[in-house]
N, C-alpha and C positions, 0 to 999 in steps of 0.2 A: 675136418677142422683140426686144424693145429694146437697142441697143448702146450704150454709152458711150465717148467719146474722153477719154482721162487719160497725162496722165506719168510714167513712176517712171525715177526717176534718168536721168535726159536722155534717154530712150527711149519715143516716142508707141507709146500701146496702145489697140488697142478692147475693150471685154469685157462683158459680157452685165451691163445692168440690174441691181442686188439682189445684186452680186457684192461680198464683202468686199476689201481692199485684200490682205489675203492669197494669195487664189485667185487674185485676178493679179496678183500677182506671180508667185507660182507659174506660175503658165500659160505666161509670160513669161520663163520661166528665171533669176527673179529669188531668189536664196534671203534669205528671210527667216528669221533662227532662233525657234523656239518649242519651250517644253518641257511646254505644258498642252496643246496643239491636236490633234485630229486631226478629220478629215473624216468619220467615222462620227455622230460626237456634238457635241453644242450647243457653241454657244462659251463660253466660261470665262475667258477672260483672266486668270488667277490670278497666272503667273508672271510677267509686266511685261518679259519679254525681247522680245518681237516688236513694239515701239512701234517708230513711224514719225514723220516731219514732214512735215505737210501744210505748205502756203507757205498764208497768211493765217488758221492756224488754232494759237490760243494754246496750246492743251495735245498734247502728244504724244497720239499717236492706239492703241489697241492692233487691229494689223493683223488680228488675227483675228474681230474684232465690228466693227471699223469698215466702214460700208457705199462704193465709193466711186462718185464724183459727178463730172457731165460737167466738163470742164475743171480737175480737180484735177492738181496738182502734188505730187508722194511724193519725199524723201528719206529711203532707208532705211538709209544708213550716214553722215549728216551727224553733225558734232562733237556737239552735244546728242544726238542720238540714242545713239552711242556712251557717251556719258559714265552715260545711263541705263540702257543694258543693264549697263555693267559694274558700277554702285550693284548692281541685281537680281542680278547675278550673286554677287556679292561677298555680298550679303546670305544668298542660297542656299547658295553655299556655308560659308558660315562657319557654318550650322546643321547641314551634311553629315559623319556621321560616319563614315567610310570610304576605305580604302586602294585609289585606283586598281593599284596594283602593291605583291607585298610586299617587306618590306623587304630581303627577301635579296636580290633583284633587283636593289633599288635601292644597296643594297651592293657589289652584285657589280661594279667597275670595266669589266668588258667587258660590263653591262645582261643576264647571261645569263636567261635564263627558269624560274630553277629549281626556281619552283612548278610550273610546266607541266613540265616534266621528269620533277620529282618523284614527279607526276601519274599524270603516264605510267607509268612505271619500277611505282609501285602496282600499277597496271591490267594488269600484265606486258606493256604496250604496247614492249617494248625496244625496237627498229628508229626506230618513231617518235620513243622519246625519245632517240635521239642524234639523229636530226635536227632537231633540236629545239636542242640543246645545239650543235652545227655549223653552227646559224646564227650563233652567235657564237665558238665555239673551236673554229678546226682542229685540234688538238690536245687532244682530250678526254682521252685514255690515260694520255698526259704529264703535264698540269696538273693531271689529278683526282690524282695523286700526288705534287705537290709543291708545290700553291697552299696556303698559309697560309688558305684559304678567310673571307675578310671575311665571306662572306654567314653564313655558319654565327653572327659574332658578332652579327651582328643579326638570327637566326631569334629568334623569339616563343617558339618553344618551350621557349627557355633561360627564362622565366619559368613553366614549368612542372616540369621537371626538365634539360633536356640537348637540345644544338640537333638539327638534323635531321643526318644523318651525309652531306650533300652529296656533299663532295670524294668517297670513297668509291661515292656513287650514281652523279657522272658515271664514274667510270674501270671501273666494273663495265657499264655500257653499254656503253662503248668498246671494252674487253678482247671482249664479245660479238661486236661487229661486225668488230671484226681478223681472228675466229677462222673465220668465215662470208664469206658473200658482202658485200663491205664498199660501205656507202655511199658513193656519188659523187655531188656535188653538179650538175647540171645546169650548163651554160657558155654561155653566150648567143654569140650570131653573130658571128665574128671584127670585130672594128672598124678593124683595121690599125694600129691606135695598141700603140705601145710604151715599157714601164714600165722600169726599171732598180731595183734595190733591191740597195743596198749592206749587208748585214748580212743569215745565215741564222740567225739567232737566234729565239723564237718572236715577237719583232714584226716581222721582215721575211719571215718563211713566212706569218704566217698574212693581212697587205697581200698577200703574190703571191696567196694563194689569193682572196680575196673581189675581188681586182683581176680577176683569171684567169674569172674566172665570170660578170665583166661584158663578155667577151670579149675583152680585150684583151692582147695578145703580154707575158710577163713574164718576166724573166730575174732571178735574184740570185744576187750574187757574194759569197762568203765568202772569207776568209783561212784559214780554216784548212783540212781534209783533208776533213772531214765537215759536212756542214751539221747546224744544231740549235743552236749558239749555247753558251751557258752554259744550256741543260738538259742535252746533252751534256756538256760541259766543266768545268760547275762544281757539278754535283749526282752524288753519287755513283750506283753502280748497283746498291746496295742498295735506293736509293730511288727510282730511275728506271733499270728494266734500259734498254739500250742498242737493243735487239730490236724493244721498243714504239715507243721514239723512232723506229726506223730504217721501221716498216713505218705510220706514220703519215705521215711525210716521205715515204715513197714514193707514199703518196693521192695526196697535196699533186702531185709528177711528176705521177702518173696524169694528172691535169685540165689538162697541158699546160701547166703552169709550167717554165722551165728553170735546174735547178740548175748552177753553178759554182763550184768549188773552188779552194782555191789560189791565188786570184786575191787579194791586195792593193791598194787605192787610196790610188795615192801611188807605187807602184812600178810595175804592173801598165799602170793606166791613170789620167788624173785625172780629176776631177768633170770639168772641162771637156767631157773625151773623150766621157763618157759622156751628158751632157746635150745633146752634136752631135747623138748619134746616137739617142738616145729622145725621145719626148714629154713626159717628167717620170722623175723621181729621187727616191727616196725613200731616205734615208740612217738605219739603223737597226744601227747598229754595232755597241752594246751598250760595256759597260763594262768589259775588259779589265787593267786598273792597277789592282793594289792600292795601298790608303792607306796611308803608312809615319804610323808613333804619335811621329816624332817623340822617341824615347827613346834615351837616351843607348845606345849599343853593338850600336844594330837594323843596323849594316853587317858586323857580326862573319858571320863563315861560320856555317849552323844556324839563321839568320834565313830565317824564309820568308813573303810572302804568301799568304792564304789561299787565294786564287780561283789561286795560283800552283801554291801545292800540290795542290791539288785537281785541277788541270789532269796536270801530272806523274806523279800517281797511275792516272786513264782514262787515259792517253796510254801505259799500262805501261811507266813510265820513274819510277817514284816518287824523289823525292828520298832522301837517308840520312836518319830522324829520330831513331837510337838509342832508346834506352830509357824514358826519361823527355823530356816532351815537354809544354809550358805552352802553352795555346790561348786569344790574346787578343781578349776578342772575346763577345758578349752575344744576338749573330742568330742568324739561321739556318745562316749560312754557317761559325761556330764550332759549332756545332754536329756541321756537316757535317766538318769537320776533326777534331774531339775523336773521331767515332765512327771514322772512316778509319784512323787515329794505330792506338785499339785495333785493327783490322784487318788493321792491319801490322807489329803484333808490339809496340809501345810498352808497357812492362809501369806505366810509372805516366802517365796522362794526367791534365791539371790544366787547367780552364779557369778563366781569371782575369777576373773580370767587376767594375766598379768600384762596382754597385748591389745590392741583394737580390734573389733568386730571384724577389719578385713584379714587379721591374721590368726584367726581361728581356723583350725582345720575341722571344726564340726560343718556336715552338709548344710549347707544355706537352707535347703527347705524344714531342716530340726531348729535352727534356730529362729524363723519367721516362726514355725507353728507353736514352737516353746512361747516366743511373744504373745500368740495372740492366747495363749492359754493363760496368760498375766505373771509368767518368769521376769524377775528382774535381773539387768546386767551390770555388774560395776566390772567396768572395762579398764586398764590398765590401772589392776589395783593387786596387792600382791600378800599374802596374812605375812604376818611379822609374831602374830602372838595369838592362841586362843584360848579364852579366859573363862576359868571356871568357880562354882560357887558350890560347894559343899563336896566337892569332886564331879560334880554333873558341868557339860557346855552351858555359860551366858552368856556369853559376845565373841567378837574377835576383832583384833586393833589387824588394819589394811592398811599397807604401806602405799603410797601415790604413788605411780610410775608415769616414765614415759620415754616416747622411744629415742634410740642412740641408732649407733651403727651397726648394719647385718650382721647376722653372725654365720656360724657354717650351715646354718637352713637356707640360708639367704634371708631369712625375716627380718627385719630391726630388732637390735635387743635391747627389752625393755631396763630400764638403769634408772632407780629408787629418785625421789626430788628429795632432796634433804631438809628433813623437818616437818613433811606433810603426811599427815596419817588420818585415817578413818577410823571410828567406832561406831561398830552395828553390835545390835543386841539377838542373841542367838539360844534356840533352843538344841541344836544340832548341826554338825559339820559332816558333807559327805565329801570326801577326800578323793576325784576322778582323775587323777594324775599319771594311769596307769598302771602294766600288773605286769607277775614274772611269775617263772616257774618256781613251785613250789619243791626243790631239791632233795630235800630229806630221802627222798626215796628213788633217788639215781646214783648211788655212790656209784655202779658200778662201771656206767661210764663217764668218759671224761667229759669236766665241765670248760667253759671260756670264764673268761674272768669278770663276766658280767653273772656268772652264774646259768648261762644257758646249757643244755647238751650239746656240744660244740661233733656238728656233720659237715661232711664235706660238702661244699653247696651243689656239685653237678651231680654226683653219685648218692649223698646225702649217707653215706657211710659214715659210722665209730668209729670206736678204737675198736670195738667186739666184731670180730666177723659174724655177720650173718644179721647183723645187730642197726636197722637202718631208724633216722629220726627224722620226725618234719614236722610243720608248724609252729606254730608260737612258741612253743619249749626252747627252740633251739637259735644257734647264732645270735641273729637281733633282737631277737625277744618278741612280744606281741605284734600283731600286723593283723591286718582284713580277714577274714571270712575265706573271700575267693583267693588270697596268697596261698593258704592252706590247702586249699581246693587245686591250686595249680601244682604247688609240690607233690600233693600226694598222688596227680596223674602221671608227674616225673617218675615219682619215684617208684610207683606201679610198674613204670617199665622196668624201670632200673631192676627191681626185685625179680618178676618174671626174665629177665637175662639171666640176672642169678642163678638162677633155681634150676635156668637151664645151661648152665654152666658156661655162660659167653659175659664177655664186656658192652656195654653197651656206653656208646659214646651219645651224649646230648648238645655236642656243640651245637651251637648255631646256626644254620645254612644261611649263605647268602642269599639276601631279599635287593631287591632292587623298591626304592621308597624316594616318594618325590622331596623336593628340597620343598618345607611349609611357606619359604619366603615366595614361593613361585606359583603357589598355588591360589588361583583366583576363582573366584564363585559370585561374583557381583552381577552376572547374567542372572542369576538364578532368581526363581520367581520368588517373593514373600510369603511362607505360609508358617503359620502362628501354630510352635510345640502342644501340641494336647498332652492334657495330662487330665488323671485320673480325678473324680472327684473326690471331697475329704469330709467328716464329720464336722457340725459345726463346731465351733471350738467353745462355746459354754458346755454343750452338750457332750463332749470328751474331755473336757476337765474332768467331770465328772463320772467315768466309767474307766475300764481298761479294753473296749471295746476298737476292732482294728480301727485305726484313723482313715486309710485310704479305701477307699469304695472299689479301685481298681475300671478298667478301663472295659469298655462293651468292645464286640466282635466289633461291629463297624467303626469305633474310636481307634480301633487298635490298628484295625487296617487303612485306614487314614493317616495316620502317624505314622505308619511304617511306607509309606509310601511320601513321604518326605527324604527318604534316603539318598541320597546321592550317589552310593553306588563305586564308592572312591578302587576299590579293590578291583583286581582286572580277572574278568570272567575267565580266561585264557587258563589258572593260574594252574588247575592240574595236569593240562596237556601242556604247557609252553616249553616251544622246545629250544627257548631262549635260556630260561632258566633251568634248564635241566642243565646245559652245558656250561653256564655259570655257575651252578653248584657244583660241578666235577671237578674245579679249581678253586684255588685259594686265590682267589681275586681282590683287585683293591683299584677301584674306577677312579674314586677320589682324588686320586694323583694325577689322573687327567681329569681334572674337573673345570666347569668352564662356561663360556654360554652354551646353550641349548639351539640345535639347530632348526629346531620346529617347534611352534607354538601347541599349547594343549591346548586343542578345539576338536573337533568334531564334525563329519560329514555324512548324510545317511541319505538312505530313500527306505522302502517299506520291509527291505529283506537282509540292509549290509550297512553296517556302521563303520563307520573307519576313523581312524585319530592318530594322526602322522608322526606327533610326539612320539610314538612306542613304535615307529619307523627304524629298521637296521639300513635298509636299502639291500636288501639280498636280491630283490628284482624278481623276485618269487613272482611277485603279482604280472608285474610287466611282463615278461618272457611266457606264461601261463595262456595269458590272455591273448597273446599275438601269436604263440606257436601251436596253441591249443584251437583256440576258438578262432582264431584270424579275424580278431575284434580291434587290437589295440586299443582300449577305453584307457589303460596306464600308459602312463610314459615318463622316464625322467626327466625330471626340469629342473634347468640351473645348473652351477660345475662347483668344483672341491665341497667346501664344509656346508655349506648350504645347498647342496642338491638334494630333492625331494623327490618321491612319486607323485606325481597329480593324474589328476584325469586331464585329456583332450580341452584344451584351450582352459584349464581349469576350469570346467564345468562341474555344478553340483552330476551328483549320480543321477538324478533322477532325469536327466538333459543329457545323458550320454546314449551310447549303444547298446550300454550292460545289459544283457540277459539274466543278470541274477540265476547263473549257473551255479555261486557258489565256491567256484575254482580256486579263486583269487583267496576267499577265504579258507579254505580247507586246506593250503598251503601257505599260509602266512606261520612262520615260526614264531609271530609275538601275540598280544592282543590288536597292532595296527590295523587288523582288517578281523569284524566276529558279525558272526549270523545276528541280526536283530529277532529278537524273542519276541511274540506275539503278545507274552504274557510280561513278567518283569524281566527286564533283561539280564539280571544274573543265576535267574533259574533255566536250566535247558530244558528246551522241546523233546516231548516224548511224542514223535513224530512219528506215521506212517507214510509209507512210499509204494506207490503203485504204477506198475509202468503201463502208459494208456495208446491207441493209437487213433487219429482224427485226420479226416482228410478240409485240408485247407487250400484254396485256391487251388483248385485242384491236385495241389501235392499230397502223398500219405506222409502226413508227420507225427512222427516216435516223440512222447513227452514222459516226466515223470510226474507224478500229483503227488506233493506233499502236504499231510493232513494233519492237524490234530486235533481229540478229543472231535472227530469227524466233522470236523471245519477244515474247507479247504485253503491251505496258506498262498500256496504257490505254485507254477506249473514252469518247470524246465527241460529247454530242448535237450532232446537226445537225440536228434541227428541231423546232417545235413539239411536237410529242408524243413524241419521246424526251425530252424537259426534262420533262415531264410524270409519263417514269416514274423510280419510286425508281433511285438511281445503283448501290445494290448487284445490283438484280436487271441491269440493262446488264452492269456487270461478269461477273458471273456467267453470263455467256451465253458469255461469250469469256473473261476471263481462269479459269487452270487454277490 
């Protein structure tokens, strides 16, 4: 055999005569991307991702048909080169119609996975799916009962009848593991480095815990008596018993994090102190100061902040709110006030909101159950004055409003009627309009002009090296639960790069995500959201007793098999997306109509959905050079050509042997094994290779099993291909 001397990318290579530029590079440890090629079958060059530049050769070369030649010279990631993969990419994808992850995911602020959860949770896989869910919230219990759940507003299913009942599915996981032998996350080998984390709120528990498992020594200090933050302190324990919080926190211990109480920074010790003696700091304080409104007579005694009151009430020290009692305020945390208020005996509760009932950002199901616990609304009404007698609250004069033109929420904004006012008679006003950090005890780094600790949003870095911040303290000021939850998984990395003396970048990778105007679900069958049952509402008026009863093993699995499944199973092998993420791509620029419909075609072993079609001919070429089946074939010419089957036949009216082939070389999701079980959890499958004499041929099969059920039996050699697939089956499967 003959050898040839050639270059690729400044690296002298020898390689066998009749060799493509591909194979050595390959050989060579050279990755060239390609989404048509594989080594079984002829080359194809369809997809124009794997061009190369030769030096003295005009046209880019496509590495998989290109033969190469003694003293060539290869550049496979020079400028031209590059600019052409990413046209080809850009082109592919903008015909690609399909959701690398679904939207709830992409909703979910902490990236939680809760299609696969979901998934799971279906399959009665419990155990799994918290850890699943734990890879992104230590606090599953907690958050599944008090997250506003974003993702739920971008579930697809709301385009059918009603989203997936999430929030709910994580905390009924949770509540299982609590009650059992509870999952611990694995901790990697002590590193000797050590963390600091000022604030036990849920962004500085759940930084210790993903810090903590990277091995390294963690400590957080709180001010107050109990760690947990404002899940503790500023959510009641109707809505969060105290019990869950406390035996989720104790995980959190378990894994060798070390809690600290009592401690204040500022009094205690200072950032200085603490940044002597660790490797890095992360300050996660949370947002303790309520927002005064600003209105005239809010210093009167009977004036209370919400997150104040709310505090006062756990802390079994409730403030006096008398009888009647005006809760100012449109969130969640009025919310939380108005029902506490009835729980402590308030015989007339009134929440004064300056918008209508639709433009309230409190959860719709806080405000129905606030109703039916007998909360009153005065809906676009705004205080103007609150009036007092001896120096204590009696009334307050409400301005009439109503609405004008959006403002930068998009909401309408509400604009006073001239001359129209309300007077209610008042024993107390609790003030929900919001809270910020309490500064005093951050001079040392810089603030924004809101008063927050002003971090970098990707790195979440200071001005102090080594000195990082997240959560409500910082930038915008207060936000959700799970916001916190998802910075402090950020910045967990971010920190562990530190420590290990690298940069670590958080941009964004390219997703490929469907256009929502295109997405249609009106096939889909009607099934009515389960949800959890609830106390009756005389009956939790009067208690602080949790409201929701939560969901049984079989409601749960029920509900979660409503999913739809928007996310493409593909999405950790696709070797679509790998190759779109190696470029800074931008499809949008050819954006357009879609040359294939999202539908769906299956029989009992292979799904297929032409939408997420490149046309690399994998399948086609597979099937007719491999099996000498031809079941694919192209159909149609330029932008609308497609793979179909033979006369466009469903599968299950072709020839297909459900070998598999077809799929196991599809670089997208357009062609994935159908799962036995839910189809976005994979088969842990056995394979045995068996041999059977048929008509009197000896024919080679494989038996694929699971959980010792047999799925399916494929030929392995000539003359099992030969015989009909039902009499194979029939031999084995029962």
């Amino acid at each position: 055999m003959n050898y040839i001397k050639l270059t690729i990318n400044g690296k002298e290579i020898t390689a066998p005569e009749g060799s493509t530029v591909l194979e050595t590079a390959r050989s060579a440890g050279i990755d060239i991307p390609t989404l048509c090629y594989d080594s079984s079958l002829e080359a194809y060059g369809g997809c124009g991702v794997c061009v190369v530049e030769a030096e003295g050769v005009p046209k880019l070369l496509r590495s998989c048909s290109a033969k190469i030649s003694d003293g060539m010279v290869i550049h496979t990631e020079s400028e031209r080169v590059v600019k052409a993969r990413k046209i080809a990419m850009e082109l592919i994808m903008s015909a690609h119609d399909g959701d690398c992850i679904a939207p709830c995911q992409l909703a979910c602020p902490a990236n939680t996975d809760c299609q696969g959860y979901v998934g799971l949770i279906a399959n009665g896989e419990f155990k799994e799916a918290l850890k699943l869910i734990k890879n992104k919230i230590p606090l599953p219990a907690s958050i599944g009962r008090v997250c506003p759940h974003p993702c739920e507003k971008a579930c697809r299913r709301n385009k059918a009848e009603e989203p997936i009942n999430i929030a709910q599915l994580k905390f009924f996981a949770a509540d299982l593991d609590l009650e059992g032998e509870s999952y611990l996350p694995e901790v990697k080998k002590n590193t000797g480095k050590r963390i600091a984390i000022v604030g036990g709120g849920p962004g500085g528990l759940s930084a210790a815990y993903y810090l903590r498992t990277e091995g390294h020594d963690v400590t957080v200090f709180d001010m107050m008596e109990k760690m947990g933050g404002m899940l503790r302190y500023g959510i009641p324990e109707y809505r969060l018993p105290k019990k869950i919080l406390d035996s989720e926190i104790a995980l959190i211990e378990k894994t060798g994090v070390k809690l600290c109480n009592n401690f204040k920074l500022g009094q205690d010790i200072t950032l200085e102190g603490l940044k002597a003696y660790n490797d890095a700091v992360i300050l996660a304080p949370g947002a303790w100061k309520s927002s005064p409104m600003k209105v005239k007579g809010e210093e009167l005694e009977g004036v209370y902040g919400g997150i104040d009151f709310l505090r006062s009430v756990i802390k079994e020290n409730p403030v006096d709110i008398g009888k009647k009692v005006a809760v100012c305020g449109g969130g969640n945390t009025a919310m939380d006030a108005c029902r506490t208020a009835v729980r402590l005996g308030a015989e007339e509760v009134y929440v004064i909101y300056r918008r209508t009932e639709a433009e309230m950002p409190a959860e719709e199901i806080e405000i129905k159950e606030s109703k039916e616990e007998g909360v009153i609304y005065k809906f676009l009404t705004n205080p103007v004055e609150i009036h007092g007698k001896d120096g204590k609250v009696c009334g307050m004069t409400l301005q009439l409003m109503e609405l004008g033109e959006p403002d930068a929420s998009g909401r309408r904004r509400p604009v006073p009627i001239e001359g129209k006012t309300e007077y209610i008679k008042l024993d107390s006003v609790i003030m929900a309009i919001g809270q910020k950090l309490d500064a005093s005890d951050f001079g040392e780094v810089t603030l924004n002009e809101r008063g927050n600790i002003l971090a970098d949003e990707n790195s979440f870095k200071t001005n102090i090296d080594g000195v990082f911040a997240i959560g409500d303290a910082t930038n915008k000021g207060a936000s959700i639960a799970i916001e916190a939850i998802g910075e402090a998984g950020r910045c967990a990395q971010v920190v562990n790069a530190y420590l290990n003396g690298e940069e670590l970048s958080l941009a964004q990778p390219y997703l490929s995500k469907r256009d929502e105007d295109r997405v249609d679900v009106s096939d889909r069958e009607f099934q009515p959201r389960t949800v959890a049952k609830v106390l009756e509402a005389n009956y939790r008026r009067n208690c602080f007793d949790e409201v929701s009863l939560g969901l049984t093993a079989e409601e749960a699995q029920k509900e979660a098999q409503r999913c739809l499944e928007c996310g493409c199973r593909e999405y950790f092998k696709c070797r679509l997306l790998n190759v779109a993420q190696r470029y800074d791509i931008n499809p949008e620029r050819f954006a357009g109509e879609m040359p294939q419909e999202y539908t769906h075609d299956e029989n009992a072993f292979i799904e297929r959905n032409p939408a997420k079609c490149i046309l690399c001919g994998l399948c086609v070429r597979s099937c007719h050079e491999t099996e000498k089946l031809s079941v694919w074939g192209l159909l149609g010419r330029g932008f609308k050509t497609e793979v179909a089957t033979s006369f466009s036949l469903p599968l299950d009216e072709t020839k297909c042997t459900n070998c598999g082939l077809c799929v196991k070389l599809c670089p997208t999701g357009a062609l994935t094994e159908k799962s036995a079980l839910r189809k976005q959890v994979p088969l842990k499958e056995e394979y045995s290779l068996q041999s059977v004499t048929v008509d009197g041929l000896e024919c080679r099969v494989i038996v694929a099993s699971y959980a010792g059920k047999i799925l399916r039996v494929i030929p392995d050699n000539e003359n099992a291909r030969k015989i009909d697939r039902n009499k194979l089956n029939e031999l084995f499967i029962k």
